[in-house]
C-alpha atoms as a printed R data frame, in Angstrom:
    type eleno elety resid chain resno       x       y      z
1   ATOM     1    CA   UNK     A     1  94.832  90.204 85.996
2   ATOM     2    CA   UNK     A     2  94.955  89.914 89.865
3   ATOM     3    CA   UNK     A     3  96.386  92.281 92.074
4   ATOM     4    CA   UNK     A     4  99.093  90.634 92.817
5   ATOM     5    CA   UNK     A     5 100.061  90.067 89.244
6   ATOM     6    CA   UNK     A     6  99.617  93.871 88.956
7   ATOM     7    CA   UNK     A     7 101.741  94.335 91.714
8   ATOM     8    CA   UNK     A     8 104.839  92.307 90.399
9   ATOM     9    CA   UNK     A     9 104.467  93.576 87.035
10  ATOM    10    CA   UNK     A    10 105.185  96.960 88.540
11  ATOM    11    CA   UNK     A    11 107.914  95.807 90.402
12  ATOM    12    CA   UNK     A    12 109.355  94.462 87.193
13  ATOM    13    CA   UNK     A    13 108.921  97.779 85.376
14  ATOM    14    CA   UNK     A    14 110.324  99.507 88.173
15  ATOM    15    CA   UNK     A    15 113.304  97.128 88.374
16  ATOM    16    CA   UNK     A    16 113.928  97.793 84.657
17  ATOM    17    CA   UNK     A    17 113.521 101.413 84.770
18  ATOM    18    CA   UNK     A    18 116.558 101.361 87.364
19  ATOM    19    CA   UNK     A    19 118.614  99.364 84.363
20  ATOM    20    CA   UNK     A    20 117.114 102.424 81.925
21  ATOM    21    CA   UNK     A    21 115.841  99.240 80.083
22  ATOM    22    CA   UNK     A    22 112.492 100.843 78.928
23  ATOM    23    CA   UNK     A    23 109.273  97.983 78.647
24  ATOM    24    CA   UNK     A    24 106.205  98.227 76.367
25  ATOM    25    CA   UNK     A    25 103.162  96.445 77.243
26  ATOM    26    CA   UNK     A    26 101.040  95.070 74.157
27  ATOM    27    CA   UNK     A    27  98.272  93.560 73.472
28  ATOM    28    CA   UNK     A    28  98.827  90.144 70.699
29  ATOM    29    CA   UNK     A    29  96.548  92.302 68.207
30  ATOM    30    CA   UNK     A    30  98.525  95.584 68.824
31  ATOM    31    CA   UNK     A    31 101.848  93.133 68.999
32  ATOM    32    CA   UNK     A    32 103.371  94.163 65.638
33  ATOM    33    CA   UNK     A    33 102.783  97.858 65.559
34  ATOM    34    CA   UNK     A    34 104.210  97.890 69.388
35  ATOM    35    CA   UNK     A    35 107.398  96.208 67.972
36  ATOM    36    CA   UNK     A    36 107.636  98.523 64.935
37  ATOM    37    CA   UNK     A    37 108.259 101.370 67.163
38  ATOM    38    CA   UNK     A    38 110.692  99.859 68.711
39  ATOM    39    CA   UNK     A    39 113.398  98.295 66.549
40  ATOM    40    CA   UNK     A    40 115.542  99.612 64.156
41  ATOM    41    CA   UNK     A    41 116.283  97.801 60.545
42  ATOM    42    CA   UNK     A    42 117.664  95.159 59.990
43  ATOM    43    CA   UNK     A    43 116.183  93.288 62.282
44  ATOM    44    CA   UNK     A    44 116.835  89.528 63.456
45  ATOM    45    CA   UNK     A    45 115.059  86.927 65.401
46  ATOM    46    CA   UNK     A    46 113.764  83.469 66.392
47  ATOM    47    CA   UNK     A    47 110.545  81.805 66.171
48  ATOM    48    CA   UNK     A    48 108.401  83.001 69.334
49  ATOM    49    CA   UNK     A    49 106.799  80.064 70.988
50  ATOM    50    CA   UNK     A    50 103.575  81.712 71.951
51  ATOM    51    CA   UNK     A    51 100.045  80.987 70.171
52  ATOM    52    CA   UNK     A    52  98.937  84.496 70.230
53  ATOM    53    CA   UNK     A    53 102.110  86.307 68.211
54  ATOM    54    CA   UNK     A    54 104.540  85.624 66.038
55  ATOM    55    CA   UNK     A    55 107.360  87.386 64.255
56  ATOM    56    CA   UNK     A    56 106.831  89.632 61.110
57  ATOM    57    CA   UNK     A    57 107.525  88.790 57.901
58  ATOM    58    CA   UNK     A    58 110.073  91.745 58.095
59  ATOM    59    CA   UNK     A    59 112.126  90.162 60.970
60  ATOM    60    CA   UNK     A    60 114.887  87.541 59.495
61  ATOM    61    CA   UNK     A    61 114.009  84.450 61.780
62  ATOM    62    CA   UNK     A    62 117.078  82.472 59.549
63  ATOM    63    CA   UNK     A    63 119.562  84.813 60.396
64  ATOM    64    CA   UNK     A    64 122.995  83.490 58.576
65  ATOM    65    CA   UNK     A    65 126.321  84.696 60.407
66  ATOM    66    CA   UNK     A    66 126.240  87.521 58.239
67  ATOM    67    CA   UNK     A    67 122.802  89.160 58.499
68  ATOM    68    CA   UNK     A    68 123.378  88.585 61.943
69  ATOM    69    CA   UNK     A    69 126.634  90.680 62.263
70  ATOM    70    CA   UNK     A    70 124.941  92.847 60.211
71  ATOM    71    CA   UNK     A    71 121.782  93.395 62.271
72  ATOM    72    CA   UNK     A    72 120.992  96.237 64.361
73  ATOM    73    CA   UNK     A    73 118.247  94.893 66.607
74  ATOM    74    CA   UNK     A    74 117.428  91.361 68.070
75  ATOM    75    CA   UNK     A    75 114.161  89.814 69.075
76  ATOM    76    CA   UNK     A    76 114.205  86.473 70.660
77  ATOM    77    CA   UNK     A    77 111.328  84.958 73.153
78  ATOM    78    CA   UNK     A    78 111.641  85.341 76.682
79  ATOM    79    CA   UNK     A    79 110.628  82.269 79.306
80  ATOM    80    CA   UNK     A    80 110.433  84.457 82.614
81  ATOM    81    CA   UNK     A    81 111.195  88.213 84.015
82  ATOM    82    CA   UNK     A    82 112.279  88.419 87.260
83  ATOM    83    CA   UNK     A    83 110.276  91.591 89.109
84  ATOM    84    CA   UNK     A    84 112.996  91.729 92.053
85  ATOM    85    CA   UNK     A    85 116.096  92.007 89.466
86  ATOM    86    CA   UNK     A    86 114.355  93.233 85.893
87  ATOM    87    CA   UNK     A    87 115.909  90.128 84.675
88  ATOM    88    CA   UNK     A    88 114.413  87.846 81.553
89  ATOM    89    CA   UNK     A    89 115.549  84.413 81.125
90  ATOM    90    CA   UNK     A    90 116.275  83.665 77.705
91  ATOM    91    CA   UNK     A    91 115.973  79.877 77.068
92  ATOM    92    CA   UNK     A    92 118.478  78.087 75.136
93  ATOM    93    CA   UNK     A    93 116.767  77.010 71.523
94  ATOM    94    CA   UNK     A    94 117.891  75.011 68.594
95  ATOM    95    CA   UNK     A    95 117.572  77.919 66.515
96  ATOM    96    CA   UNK     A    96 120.245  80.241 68.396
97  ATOM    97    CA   UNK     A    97 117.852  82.916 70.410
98  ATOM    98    CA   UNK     A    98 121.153  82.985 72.768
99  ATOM    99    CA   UNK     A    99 123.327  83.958 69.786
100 ATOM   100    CA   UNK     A   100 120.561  86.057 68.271
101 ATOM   101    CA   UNK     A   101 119.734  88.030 71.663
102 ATOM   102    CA   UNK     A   102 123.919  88.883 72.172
103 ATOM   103    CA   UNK     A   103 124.901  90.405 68.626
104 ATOM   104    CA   UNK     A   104 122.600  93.227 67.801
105 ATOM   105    CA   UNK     A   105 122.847  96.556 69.681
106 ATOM   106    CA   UNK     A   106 119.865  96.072 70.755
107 ATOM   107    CA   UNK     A   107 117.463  93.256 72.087
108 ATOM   108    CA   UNK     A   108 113.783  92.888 72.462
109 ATOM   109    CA   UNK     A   109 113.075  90.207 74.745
110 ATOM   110    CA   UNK     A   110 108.968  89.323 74.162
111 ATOM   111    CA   UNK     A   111 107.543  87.717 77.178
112 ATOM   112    CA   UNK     A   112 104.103  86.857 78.442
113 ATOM   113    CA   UNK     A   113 102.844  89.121 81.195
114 ATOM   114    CA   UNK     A   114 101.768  85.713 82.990
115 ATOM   115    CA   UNK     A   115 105.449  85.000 82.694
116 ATOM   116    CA   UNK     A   116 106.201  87.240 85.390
117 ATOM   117    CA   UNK     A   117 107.915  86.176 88.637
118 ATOM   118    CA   UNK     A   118 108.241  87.905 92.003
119 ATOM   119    CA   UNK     A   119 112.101  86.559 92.675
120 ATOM   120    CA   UNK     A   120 114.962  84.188 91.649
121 ATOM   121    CA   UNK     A   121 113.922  81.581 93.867
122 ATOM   122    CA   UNK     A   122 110.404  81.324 92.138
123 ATOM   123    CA   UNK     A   123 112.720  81.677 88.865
124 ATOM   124    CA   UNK     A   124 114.381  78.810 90.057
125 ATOM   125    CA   UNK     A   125 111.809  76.907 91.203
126 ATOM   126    CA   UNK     A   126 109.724  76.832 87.884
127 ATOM   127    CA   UNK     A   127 113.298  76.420 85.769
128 ATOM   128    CA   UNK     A   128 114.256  73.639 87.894
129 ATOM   129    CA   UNK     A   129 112.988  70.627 86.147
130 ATOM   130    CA   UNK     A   130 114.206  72.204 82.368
131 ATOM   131    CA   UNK     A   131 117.719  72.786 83.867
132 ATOM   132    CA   UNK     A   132 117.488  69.135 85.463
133 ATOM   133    CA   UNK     A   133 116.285  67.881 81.859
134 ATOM   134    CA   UNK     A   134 119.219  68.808 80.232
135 ATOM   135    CA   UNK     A   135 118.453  72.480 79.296
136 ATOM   136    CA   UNK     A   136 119.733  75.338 79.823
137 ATOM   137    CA   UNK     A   137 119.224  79.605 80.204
138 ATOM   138    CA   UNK     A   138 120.752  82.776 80.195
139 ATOM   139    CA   UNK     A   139 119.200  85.173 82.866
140 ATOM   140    CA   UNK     A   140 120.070  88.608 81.299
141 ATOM   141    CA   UNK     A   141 119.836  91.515 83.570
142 ATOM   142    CA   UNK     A   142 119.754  95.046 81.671
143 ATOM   143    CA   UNK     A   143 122.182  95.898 78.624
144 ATOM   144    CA   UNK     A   144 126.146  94.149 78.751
145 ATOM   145    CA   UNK     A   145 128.215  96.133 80.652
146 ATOM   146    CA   UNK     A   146 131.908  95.956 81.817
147 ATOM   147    CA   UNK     A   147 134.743  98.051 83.990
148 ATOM   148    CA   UNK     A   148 136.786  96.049 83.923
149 ATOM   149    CA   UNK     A   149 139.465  97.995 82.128
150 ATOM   150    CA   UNK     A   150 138.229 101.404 83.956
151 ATOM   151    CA   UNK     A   151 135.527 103.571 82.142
152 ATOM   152    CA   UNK     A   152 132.333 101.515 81.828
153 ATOM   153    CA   UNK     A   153 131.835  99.963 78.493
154 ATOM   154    CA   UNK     A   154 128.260  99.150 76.959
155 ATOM   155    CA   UNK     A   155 127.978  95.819 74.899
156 ATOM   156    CA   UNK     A   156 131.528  94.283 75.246
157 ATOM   157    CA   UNK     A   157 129.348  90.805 75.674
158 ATOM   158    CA   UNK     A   158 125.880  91.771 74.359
159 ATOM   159    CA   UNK     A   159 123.550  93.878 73.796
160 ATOM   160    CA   UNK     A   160 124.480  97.847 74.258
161 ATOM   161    CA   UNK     A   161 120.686  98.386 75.128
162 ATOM   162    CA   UNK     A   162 117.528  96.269 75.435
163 ATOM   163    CA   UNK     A   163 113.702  97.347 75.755
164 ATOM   164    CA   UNK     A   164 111.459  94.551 77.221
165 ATOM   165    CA   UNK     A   165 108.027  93.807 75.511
166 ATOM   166    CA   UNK     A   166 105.264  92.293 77.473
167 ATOM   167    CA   UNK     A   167 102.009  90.836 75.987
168 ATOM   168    CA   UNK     A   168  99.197  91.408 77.765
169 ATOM   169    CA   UNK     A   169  96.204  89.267 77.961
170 ATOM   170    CA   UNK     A   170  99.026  86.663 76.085
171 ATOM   171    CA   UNK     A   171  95.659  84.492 76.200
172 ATOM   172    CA   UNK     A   172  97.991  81.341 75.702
173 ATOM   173    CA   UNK     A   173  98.032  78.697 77.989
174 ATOM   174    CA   UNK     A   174  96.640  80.868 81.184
């Protein structure tokens, strides 16, 4: 890892830590124990695209409208964090990750440490030619919030919390 990778990965942790979005760096061996302590049952997901990890067997990657209603925790792949903002972007998928990653509680974006960006405009630079392609993102910033009928409320449009888990060493494509 290069310093300056190590410097923007702090600046994303820091970021999050000002959302109170906690982040757990794992290694792809230590991947499934690192996620265990983090979710609560039942849990939901999609398919992560990333050679080194993949869900559980105990995560539902076929999540029906019901399990996901029922579902207390989310974990979907993320395609960048943002170190300036503690943002992910969540890429849109065939299998739903932007359904998947608003219902539960909580969400666990996964994303590659060499996934990290400094700012938006390096965000936007590498999503450019997806977005000109035809696809499209969500860039999430912390846990749904809303005022706007007075008192903040937690997870009128998402999540009510998220915790960010970063592979180290993701070893895939780098």
């Amino acid at each position: 890892m290069s310093a300056e990778t190590g410097s923007i990965r702090d600046r994303f942790e820091t970021s999050l830590a000002d959302l109170d979005v906690p982040v757990t760096g794992t290694t792809p061996t230590d991947f499934e124990l690192a996620l265990e302590t983090i979710v609560s049952d039942p849990v939901v997901g999609t398919p992560l695209p990333f050679e080194s990890v993949s869900l559980p067997s105990w995560v539902d990657d076929e999540p029906t409208p019901s399990t996901l209603e029922e579902a207390t925790t989310s974990v979907t792949a993320a395609s960048l964090g943002i170190a300036d903002y503690g943002s992910v972007v969540l890429p849109s998928t065939p299998d739903g990750s932007e359904q998947v990653s608003l219902f539960p509680d909580l969400h666990v974006p996964v994303l590659r440490e060499a996934d990290l960006v400094a700012d938006m405009s390096t965000a936007i630079e590498r999503l450019g030619p997806q977005l000109r392609d035809g696809g499209s993102a969500i860039v999430a910033t912390g846990p749904s919030a809303t005022a706007d009928m007075g008192a903040l409320v937690k997870g009128a449009h998402g999540p009510k919390d998220v915790h960010v888990l970063v592979l180290e060493n993701g070893g895939d494509d780098e």
